[in-house]
C-alpha positions as MATLAB code, in Angstrom:
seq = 'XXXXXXXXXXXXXXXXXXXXXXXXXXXXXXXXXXXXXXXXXXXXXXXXXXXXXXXXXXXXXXXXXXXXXXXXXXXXXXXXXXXXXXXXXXXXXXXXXXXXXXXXXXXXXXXXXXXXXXXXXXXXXXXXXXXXXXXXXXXXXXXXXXXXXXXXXXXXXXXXXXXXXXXXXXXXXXXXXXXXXXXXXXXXXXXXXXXXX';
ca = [
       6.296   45.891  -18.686;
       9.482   47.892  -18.773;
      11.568   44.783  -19.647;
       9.465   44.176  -22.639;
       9.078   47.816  -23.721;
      13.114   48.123  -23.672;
      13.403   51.610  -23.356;
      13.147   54.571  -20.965;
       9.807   56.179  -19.709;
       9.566   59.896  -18.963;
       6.198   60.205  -17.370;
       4.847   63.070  -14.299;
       4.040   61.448  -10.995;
       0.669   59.764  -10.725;
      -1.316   62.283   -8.727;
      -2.520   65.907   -9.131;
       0.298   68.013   -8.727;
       0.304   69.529   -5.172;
      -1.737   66.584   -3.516;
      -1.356   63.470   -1.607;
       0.573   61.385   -3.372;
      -0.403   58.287   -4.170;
       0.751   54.858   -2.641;
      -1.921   52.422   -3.734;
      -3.843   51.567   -7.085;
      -6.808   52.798   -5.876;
      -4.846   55.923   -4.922;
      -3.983   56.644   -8.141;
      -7.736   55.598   -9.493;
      -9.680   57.958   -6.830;
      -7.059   60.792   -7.888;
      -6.950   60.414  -12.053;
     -10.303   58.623  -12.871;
     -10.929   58.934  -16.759;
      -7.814   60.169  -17.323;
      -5.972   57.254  -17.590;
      -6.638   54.073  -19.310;
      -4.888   51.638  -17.194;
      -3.552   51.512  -13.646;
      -0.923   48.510  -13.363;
      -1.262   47.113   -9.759;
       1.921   45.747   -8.183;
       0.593   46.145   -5.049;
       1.343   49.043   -2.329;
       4.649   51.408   -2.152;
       7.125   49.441    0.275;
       8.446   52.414    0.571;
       5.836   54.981    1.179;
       7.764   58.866    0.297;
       8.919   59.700   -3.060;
      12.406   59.387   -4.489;
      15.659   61.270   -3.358;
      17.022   63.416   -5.744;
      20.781   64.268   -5.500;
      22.155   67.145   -7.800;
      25.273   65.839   -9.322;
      26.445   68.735  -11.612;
      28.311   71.186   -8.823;
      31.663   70.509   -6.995;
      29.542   68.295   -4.279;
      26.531   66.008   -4.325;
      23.530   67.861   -2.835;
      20.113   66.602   -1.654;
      17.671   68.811   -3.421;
      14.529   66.437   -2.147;
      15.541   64.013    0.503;
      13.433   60.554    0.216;
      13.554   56.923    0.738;
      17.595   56.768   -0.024;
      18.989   58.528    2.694;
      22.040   60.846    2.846;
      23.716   58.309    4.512;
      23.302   55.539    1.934;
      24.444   58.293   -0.326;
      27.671   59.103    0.998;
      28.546   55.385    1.224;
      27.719   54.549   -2.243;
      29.246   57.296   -3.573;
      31.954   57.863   -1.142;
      31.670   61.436   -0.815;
      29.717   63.977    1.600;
      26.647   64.654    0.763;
      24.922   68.294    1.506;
      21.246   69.234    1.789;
      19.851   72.125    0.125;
      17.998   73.870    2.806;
      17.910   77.247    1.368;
      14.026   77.563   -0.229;
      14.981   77.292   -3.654;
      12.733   75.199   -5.689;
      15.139   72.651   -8.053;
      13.367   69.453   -7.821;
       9.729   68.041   -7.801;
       7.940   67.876   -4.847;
      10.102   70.810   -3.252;
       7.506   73.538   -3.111;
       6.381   75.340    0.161;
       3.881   73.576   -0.120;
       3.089   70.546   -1.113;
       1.818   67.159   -0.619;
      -1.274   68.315    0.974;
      -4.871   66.717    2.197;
      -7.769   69.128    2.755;
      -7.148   68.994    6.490;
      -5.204   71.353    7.848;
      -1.166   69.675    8.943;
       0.072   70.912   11.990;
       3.694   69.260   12.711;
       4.206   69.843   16.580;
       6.076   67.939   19.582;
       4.586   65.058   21.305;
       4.315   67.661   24.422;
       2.315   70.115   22.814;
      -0.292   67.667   21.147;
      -2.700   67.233   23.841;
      -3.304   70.784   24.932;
      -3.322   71.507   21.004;
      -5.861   69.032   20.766;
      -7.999   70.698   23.702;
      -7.805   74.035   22.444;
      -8.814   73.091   19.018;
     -11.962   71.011   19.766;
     -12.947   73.910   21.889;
     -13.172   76.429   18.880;
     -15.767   73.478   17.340;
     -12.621   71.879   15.083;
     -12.864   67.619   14.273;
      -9.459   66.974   15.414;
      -7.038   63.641   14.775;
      -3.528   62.561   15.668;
      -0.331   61.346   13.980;
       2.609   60.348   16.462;
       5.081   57.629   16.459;
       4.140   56.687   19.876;
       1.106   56.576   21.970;
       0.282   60.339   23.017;
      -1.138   59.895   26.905;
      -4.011   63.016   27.658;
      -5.696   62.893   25.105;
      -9.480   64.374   25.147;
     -11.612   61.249   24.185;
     -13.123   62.851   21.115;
      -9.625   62.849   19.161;
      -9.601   60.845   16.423;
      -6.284   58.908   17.060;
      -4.710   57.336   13.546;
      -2.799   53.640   13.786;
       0.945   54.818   14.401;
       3.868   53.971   12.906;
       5.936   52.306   14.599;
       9.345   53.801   13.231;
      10.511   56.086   10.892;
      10.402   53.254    8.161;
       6.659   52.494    9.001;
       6.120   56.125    8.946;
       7.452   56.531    5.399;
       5.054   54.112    4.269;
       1.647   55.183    5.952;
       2.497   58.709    6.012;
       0.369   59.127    2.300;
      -2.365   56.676    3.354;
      -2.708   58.414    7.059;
      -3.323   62.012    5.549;
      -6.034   60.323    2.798;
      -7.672   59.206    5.717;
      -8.260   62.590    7.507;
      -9.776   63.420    4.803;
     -11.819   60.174    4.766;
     -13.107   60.858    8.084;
     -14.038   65.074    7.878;
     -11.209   65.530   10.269;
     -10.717   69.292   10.363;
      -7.009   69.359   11.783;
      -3.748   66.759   12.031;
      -1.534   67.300   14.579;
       1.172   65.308   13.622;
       4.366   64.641   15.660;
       7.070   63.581   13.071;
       9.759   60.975   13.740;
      13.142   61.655   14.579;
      15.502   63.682   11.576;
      17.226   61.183   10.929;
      17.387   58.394    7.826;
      14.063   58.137    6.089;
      12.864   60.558    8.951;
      13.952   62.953    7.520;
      12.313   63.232    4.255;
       8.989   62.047    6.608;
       9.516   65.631    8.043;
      10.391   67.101    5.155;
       6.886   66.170    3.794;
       4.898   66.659    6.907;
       6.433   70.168    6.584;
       5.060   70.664    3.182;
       2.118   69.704    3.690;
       1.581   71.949    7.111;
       2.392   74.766    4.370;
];
C-alpha cells in the first residue's frame, strides 16, 4: 500500500495513547473499534516493542526511546557512540513515566523475590500471575504462570500480548522479572518499567 501510494505517511500509533500497544490486528480492532475504517493485516509484529528513536541534532547520537534497534546496531551503522538519555525528560513518544500500561498492576522484580511476592500478595486476597524468562521454582499453586519467553528477542515480541492477557484473565498483579539489559532487553525493561509506573 505504501509502494502504490508513493509518498510519506504521518499517522499516531495505533492504540490509545498510554495503553498496551498493539501487536496484532485484532489488537488494534479491540483497542479503536469504530474509529477506524480499515485495519490492514500483515500478520503479527516480528518484533514485538516499538521503534528506537535516536536524536541526531546535538554533538552525539542519543537514545531518547530505546527499541527493537539496539544501541549496539547503532553505533555500528553509524560508527559513532551512542548515549542514552536517562535523565526523565520526556522527548520522544512512548517516554512518559508511565506508559504502556494494562489494568493490572506491573511489578518488575528479581527472579528471587517473585515467589515470596507472590505469597504475600495472594494472602491480602490479590489474583496474582507471573512473567519471567525462566521457570520460577516455589511458586504457590494458585499463580497464574504466563508462557515465557525464552530470550530477550522472544520477550520483545510477547511482552504486549502477555500484559493483554492479565487483563484477559482478572489477574490483579504481574510480577514480572525482565530479561537481562542488554540488546533488545533493554528497551523490554524500559517498557516493563513504564508500565510498573
Amino acid at each position: 500500500l505504501l509502494r502504490a501510494f508513493g509518498g510519506g505517511i504521518a499517522a499516531p500509533s495505533a492504540n490509545r495513547f498510554g495503553h498496551v500497544s498493539p501487536t496484532t490486528a485484532d489488537d488494534v480492532r479491540a483497542d479503536l473499534g469504530d474509529d477506524v475504517d480499515v485495519v490492514l493485516d500483515d500478520g503479527p509484529c516480528t518484533v514485538g516493542v516499538e521503534s528506537t528513536i535516536v536524536d541526531c541534532t546535538g554533538d552525539e547520537l542519543v537514545v531518547l526511546r530505546p527499541g527493537g534497534v539496539t544501541r549496539e546496531l547503532v553505533e555500528k551503522v553509524s560508527a559513532h557512540k551512542v548515549g542514552v538519555r536517562r535523565d526523565g525528560l520526556t522527548r520522544a513518544p512512548g517516554t512518559l513515566k508511565s506508559h504502556y500500561a494494562p489494568e493490572a498492576t506491573v511489578l518488575v522484580v528479581d527472579r528471587d523475590d517473585v515467589a515470596p511476592r507472590a505469597t504475600a500478595l495472594l494472602a491480602a486476597g490479590q489474583r496474582v500471575a507471573v512473567l519471567a524468562p525462566d521457570l520460577v521454582p516455589a511458586l504457590p499453586a494458585d499463580v497464574v504462570v504466563l508462557d515465557g519467553p525464552t530470550d530477550s528477542d522472544e520477550y520483545a515480541r510477547v511482552l504486549y500480548a502477555r500484559l493483554r492477557e492479565v487483563d484477559r484473565r482478572g489477574v490483579d498483579v504481574l510480577l514480572a522479572v525482565p530479561p537481562p539489559d542488554a540488546g533488545v532487553g533493554v528497551a523490554v525493561g524500559d517498557r516493563l518499567r513504564r508500565a510498573a509506573g
